[in-house]
PyMOL CGO cylinders between C-alpha atoms (Angstrom):
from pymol import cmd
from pymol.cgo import CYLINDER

trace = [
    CYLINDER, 0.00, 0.00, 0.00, 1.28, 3.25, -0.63, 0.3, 1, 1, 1, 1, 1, 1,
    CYLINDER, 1.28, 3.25, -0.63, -0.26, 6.66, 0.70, 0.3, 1, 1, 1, 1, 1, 1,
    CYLINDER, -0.26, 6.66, 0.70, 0.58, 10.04, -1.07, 0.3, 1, 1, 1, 1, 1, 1,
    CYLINDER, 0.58, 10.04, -1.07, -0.44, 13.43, -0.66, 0.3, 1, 1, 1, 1, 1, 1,
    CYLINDER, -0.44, 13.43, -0.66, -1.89, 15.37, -3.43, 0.3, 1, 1, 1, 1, 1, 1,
    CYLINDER, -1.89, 15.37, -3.43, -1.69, 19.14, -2.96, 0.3, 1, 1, 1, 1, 1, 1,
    CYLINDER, -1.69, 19.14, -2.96, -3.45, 20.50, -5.74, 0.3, 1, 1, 1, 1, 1, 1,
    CYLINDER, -3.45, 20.50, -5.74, -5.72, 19.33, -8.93, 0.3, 1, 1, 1, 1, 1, 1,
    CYLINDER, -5.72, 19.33, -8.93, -1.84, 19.83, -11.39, 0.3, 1, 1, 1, 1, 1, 1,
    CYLINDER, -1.84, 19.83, -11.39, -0.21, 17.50, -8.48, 0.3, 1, 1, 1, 1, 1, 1,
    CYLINDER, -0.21, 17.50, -8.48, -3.07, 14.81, -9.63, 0.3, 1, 1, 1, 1, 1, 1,
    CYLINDER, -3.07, 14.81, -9.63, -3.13, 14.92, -12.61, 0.3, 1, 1, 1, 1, 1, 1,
    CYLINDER, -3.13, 14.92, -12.61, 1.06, 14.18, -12.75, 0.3, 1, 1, 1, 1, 1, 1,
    CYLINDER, 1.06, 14.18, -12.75, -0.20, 11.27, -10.46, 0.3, 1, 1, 1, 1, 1, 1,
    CYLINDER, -0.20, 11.27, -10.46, -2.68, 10.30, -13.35, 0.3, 1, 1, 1, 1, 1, 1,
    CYLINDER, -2.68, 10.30, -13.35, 0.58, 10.43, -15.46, 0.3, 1, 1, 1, 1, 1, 1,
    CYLINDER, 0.58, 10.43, -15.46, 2.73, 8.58, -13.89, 0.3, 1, 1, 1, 1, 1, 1,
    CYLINDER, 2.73, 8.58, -13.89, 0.19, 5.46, -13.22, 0.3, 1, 1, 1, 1, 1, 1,
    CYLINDER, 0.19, 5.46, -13.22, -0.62, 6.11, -16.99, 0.3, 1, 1, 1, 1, 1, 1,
    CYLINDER, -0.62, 6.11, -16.99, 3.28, 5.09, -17.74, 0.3, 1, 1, 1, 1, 1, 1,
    CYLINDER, 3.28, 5.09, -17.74, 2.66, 2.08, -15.90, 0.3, 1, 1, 1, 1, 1, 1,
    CYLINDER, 2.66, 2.08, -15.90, -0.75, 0.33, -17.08, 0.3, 1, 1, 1, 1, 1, 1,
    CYLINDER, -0.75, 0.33, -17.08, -0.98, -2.14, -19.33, 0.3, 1, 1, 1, 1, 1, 1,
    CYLINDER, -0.98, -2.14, -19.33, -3.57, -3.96, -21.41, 0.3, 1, 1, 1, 1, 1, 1,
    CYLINDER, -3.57, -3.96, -21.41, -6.08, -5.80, -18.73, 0.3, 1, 1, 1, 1, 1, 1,
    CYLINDER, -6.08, -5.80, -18.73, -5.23, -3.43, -15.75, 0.3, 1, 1, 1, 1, 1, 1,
    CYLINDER, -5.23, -3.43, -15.75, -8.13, -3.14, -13.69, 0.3, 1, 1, 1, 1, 1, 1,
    CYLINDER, -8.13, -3.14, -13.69, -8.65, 0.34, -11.39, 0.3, 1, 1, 1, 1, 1, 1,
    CYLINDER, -8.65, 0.34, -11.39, -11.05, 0.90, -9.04, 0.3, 1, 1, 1, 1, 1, 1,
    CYLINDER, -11.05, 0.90, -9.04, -11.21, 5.28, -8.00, 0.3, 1, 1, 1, 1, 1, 1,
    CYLINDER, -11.21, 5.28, -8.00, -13.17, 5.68, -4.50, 0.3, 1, 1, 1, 1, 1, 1,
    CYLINDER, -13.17, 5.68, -4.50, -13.75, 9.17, -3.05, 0.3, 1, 1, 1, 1, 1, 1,
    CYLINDER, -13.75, 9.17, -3.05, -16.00, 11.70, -2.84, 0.3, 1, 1, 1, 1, 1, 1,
    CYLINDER, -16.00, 11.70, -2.84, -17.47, 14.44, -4.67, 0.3, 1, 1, 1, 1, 1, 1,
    CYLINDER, -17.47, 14.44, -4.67, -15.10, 16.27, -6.13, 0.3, 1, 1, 1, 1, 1, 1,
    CYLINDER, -15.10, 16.27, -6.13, -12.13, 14.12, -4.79, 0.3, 1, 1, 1, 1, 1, 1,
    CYLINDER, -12.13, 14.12, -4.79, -9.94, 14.02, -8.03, 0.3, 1, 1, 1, 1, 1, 1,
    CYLINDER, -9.94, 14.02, -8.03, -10.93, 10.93, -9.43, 0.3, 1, 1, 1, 1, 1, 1,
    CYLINDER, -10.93, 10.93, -9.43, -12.21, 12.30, -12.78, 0.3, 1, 1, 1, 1, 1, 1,
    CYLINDER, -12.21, 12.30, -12.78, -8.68, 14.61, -12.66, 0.3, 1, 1, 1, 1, 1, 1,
    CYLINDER, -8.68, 14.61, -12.66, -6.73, 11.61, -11.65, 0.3, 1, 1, 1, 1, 1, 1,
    CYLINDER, -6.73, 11.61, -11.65, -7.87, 9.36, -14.40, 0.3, 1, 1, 1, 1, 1, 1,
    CYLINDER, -7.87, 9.36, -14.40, -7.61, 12.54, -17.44, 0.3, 1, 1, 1, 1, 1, 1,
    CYLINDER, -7.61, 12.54, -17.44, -4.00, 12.18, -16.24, 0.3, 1, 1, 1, 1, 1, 1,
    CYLINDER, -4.00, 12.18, -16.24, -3.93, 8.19, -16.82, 0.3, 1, 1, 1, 1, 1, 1,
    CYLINDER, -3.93, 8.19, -16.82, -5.41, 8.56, -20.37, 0.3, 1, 1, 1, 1, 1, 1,
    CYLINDER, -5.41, 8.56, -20.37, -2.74, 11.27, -21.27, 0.3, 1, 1, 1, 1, 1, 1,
    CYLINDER, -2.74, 11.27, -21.27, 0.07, 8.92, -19.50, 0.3, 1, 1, 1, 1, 1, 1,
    CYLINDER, 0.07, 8.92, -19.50, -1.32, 6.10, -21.64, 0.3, 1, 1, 1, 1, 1, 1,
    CYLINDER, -1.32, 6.10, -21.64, -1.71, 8.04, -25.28, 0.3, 1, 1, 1, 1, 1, 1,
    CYLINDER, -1.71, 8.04, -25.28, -5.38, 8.05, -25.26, 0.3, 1, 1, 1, 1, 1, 1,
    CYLINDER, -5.38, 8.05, -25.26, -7.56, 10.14, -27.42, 0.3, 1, 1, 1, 1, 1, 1,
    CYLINDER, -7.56, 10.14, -27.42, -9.26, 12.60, -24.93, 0.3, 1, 1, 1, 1, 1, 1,
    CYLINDER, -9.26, 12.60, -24.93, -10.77, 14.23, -23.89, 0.3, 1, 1, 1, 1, 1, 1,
    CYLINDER, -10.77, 14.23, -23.89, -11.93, 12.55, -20.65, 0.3, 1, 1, 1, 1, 1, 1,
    CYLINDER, -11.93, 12.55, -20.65, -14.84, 13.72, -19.21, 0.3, 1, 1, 1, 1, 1, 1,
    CYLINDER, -14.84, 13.72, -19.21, -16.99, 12.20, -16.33, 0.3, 1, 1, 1, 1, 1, 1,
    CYLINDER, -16.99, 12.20, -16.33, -19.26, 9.25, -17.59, 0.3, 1, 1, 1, 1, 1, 1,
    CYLINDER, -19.26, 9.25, -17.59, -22.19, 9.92, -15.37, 0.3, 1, 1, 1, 1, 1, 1,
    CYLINDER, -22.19, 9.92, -15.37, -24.69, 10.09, -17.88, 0.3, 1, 1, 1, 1, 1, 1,
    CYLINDER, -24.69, 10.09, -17.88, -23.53, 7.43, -20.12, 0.3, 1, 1, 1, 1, 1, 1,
    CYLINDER, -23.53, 7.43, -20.12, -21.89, 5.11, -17.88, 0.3, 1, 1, 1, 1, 1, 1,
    CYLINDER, -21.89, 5.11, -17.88, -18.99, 4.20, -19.91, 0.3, 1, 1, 1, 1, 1, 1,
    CYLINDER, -18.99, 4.20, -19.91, -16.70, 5.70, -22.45, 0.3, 1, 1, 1, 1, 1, 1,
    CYLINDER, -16.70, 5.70, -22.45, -14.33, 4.09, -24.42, 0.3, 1, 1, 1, 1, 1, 1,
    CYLINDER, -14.33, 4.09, -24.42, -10.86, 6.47, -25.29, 0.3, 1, 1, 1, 1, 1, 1,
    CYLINDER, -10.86, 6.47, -25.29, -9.12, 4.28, -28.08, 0.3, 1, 1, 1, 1, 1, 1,
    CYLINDER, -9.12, 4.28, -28.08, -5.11, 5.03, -27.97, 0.3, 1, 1, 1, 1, 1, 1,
    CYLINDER, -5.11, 5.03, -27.97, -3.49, 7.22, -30.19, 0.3, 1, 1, 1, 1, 1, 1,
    CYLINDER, -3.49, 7.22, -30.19, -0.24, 5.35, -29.69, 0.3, 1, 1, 1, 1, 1, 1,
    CYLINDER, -0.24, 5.35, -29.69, -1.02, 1.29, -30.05, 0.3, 1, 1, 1, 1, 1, 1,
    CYLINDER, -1.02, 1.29, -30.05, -1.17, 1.01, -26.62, 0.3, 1, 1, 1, 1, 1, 1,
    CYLINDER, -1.17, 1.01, -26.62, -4.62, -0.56, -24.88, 0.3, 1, 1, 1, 1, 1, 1,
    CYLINDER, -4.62, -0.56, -24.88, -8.13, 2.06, -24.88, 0.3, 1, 1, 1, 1, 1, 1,
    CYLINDER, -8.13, 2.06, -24.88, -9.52, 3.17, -21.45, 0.3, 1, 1, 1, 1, 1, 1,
    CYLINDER, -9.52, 3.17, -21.45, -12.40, 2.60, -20.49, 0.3, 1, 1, 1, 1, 1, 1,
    CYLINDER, -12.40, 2.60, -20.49, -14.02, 4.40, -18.64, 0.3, 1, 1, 1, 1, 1, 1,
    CYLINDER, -14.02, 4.40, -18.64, -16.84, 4.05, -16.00, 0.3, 1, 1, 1, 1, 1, 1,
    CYLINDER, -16.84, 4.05, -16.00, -19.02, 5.74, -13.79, 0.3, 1, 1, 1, 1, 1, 1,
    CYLINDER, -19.02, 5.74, -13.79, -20.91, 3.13, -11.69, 0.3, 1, 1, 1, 1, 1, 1,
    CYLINDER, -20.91, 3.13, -11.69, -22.37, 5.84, -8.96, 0.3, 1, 1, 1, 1, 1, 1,
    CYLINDER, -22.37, 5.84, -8.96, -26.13, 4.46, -10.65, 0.3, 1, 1, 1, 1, 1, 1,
    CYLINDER, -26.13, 4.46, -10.65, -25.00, 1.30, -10.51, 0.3, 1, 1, 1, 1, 1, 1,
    CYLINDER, -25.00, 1.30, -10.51, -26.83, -1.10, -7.83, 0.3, 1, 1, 1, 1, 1, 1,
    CYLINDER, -26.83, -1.10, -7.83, -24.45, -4.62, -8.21, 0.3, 1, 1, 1, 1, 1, 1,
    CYLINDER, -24.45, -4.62, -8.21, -21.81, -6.42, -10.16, 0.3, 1, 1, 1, 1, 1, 1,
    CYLINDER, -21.81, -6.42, -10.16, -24.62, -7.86, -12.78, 0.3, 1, 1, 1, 1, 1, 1,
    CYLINDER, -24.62, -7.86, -12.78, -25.67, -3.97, -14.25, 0.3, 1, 1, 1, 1, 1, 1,
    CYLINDER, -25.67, -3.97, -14.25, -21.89, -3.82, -14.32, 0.3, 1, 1, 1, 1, 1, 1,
    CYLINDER, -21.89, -3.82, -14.32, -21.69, -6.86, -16.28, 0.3, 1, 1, 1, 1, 1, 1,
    CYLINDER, -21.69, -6.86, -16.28, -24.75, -5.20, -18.26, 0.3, 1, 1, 1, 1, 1, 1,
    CYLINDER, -24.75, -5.20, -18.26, -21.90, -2.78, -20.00, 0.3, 1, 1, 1, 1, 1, 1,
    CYLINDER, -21.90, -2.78, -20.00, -20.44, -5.30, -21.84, 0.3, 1, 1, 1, 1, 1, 1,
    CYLINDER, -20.44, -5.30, -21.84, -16.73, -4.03, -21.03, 0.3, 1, 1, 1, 1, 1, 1,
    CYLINDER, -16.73, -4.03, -21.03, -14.05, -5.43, -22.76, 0.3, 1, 1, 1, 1, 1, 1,
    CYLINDER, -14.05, -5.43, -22.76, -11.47, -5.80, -19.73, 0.3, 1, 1, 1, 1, 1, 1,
    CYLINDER, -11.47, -5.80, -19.73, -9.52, -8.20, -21.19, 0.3, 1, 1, 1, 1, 1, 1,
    CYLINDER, -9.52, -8.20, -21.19, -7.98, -6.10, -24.05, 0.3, 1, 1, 1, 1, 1, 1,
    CYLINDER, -7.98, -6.10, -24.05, -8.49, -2.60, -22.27, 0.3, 1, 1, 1, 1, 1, 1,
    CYLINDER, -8.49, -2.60, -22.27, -7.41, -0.81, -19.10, 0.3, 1, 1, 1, 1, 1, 1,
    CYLINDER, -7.41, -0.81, -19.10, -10.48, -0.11, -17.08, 0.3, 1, 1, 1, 1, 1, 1,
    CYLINDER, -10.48, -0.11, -17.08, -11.19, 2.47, -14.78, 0.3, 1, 1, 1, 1, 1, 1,
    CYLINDER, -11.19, 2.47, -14.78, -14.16, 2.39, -12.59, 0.3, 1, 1, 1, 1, 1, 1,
    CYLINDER, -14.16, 2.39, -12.59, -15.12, 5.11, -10.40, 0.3, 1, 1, 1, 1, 1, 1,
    CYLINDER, -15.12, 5.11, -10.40, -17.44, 4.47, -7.49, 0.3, 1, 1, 1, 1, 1, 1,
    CYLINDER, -17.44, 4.47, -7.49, -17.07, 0.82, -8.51, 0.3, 1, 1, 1, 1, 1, 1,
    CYLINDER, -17.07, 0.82, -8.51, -16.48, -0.47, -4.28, 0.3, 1, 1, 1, 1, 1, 1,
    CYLINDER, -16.48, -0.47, -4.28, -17.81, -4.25, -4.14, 0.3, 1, 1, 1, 1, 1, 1,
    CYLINDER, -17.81, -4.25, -4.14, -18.85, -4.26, -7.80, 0.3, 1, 1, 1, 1, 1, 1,
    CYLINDER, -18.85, -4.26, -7.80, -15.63, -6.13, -9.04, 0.3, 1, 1, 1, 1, 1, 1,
    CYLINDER, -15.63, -6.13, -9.04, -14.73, -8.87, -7.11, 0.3, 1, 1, 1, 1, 1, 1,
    CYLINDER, -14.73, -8.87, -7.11, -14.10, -11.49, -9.77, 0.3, 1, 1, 1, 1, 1, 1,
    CYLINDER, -14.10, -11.49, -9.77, -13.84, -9.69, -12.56, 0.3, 1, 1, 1, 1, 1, 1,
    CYLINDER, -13.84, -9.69, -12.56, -9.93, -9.61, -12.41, 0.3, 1, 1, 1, 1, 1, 1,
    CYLINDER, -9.93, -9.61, -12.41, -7.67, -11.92, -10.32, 0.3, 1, 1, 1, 1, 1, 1,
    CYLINDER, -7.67, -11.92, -10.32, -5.56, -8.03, -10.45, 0.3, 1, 1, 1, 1, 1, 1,
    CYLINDER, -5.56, -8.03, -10.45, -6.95, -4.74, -9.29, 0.3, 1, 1, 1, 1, 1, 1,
    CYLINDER, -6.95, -4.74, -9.29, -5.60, -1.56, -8.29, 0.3, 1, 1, 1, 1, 1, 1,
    CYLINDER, -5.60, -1.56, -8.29, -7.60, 0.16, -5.41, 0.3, 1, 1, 1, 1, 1, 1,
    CYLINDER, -7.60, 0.16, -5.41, -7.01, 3.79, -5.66, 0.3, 1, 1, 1, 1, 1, 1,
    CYLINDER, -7.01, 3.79, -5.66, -9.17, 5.87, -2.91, 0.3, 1, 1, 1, 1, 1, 1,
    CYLINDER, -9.17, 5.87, -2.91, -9.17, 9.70, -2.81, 0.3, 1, 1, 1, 1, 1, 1,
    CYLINDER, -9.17, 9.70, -2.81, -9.82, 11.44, 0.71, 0.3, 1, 1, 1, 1, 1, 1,
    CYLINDER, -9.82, 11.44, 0.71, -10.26, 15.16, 1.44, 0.3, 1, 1, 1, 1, 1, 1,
    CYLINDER, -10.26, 15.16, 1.44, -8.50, 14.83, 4.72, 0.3, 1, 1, 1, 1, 1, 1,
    CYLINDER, -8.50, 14.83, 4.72, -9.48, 19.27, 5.77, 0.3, 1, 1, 1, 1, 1, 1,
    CYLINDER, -9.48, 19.27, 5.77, -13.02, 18.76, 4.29, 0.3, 1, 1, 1, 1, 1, 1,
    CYLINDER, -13.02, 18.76, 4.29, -16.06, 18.55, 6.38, 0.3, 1, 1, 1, 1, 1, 1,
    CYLINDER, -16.06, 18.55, 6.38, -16.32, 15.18, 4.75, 0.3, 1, 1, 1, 1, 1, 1,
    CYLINDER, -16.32, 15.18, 4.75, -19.78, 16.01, 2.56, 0.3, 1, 1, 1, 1, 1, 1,
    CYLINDER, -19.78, 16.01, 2.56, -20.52, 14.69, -0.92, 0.3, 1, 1, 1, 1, 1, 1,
    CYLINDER, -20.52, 14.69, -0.92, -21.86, 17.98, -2.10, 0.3, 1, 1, 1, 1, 1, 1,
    CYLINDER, -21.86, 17.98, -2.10, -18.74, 19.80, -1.79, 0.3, 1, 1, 1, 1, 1, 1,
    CYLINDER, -18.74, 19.80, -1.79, -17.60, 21.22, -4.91, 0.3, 1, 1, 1, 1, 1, 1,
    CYLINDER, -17.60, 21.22, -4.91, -14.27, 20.37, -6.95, 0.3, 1, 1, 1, 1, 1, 1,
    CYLINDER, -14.27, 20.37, -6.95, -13.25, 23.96, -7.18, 0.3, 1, 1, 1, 1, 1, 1,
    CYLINDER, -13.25, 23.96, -7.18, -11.85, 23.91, -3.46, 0.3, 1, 1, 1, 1, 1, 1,
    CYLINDER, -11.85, 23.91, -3.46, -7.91, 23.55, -3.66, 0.3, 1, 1, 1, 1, 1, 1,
    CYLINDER, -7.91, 23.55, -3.66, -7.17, 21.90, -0.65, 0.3, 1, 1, 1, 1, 1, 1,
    CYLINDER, -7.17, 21.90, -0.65, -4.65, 18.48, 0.08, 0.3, 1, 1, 1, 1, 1, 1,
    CYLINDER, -4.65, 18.48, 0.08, -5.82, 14.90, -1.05, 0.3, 1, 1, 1, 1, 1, 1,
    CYLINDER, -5.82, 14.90, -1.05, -4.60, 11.90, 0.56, 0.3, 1, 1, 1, 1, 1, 1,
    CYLINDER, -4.60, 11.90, 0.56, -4.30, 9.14, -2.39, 0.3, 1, 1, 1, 1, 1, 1,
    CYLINDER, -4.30, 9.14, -2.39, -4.12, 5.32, -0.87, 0.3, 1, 1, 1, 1, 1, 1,
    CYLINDER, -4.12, 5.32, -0.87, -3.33, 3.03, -3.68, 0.3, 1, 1, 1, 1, 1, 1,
    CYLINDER, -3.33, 3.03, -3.68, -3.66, -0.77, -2.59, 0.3, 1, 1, 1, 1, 1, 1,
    CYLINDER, -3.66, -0.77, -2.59, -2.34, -3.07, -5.69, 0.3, 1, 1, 1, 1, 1, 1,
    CYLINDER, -2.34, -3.07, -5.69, -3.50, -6.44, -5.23, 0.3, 1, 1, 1, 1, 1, 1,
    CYLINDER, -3.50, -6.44, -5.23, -2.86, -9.76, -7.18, 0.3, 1, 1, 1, 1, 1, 1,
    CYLINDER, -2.86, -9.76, -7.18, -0.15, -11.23, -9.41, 0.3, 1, 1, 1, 1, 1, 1,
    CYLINDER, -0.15, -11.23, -9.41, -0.10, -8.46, -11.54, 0.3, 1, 1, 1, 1, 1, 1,
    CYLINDER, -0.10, -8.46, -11.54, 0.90, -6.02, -9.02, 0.3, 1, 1, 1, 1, 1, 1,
    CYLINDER, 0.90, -6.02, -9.02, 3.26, -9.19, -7.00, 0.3, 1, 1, 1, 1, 1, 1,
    CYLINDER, 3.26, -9.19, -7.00, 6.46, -6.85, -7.38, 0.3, 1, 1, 1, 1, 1, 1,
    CYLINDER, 6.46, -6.85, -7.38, 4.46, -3.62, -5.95, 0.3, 1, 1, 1, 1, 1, 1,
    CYLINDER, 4.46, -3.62, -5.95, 3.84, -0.64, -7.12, 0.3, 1, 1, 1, 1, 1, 1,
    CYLINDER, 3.84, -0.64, -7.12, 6.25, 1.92, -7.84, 0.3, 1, 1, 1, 1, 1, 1,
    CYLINDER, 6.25, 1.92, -7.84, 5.99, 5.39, -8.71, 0.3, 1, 1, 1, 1, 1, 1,
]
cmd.load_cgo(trace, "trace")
């Protein structure tokens, strides 16, 4: 497990970056946090690390978006499961995770078997007053706890 603190939206995004360099074909992420946490910043920087054609934008309304690579590398998807109720409307998408790199925000205890791999990224707003209705605008310190579990991630996770 490794903790990091986030200062500012730029400081997450070069996180974004830097796991983008990383990630390969059948990486499986799972963003937790709330409101205007980072995650939609946070993965815009993983689809620029990984060559993707942008530009990423929150999936709320459509659940999933699909950014095919500009580079031959693997396409993100990406997916917004906050009107999700279980694992089976995620299955409902149809998502290629095999051949992609998948991203799912508020995707807790929807992908337990999907991947023997996942990386668990959560997002906290340690000086907030902890509501979900906070907006993103306020520029204040995240802490990022990423937890890589499985064989994939067997040699940890460096950054």
């Amino acid at each position: 497990m490794s903790v990091i603190t986030v200062s500012d939206p730029e400081q997450m995004h070069h996180l974004g970056l830097k796991l983008g360099a990383l990630l390969r074909v059948g990486d499986l992420l799972e963003l937790t946090g709330p409101l205007g946490a980072g995650k939609t910043t946070l993965t815009r920087g993983i689809g620029e690390g990984l060559g993707i054609r942008g530009p990423v934008t929150s999936p709320t309304f459509v659940l999933a978006r699909t950014h095919p690579s500009l580079v031959g590398g693997p396409p993100l998807v990406h997916v917004d499961a906050y009107r999700l109720s279980n694992a089976v409307e995620l299955d409902d998408l149809d998502i290629d995770f095999a051949r992609s790199v998948v991203i799912v925000e508020w995707g807790a205890g929807m992908l337990e078997g999907i991947s023997e791999s996942l990386l668990r990224v959560v997002i906290e707003r340690p000086n907030s007053a902890g509501g979900d209705d906070e907006p993103e605008e306020i520029i204040e310190p995240r802490r990022v706890t990423l937890t890589a579990l499985g064989p994939r991630w067997a040699g940890g996770l460096s950054l």
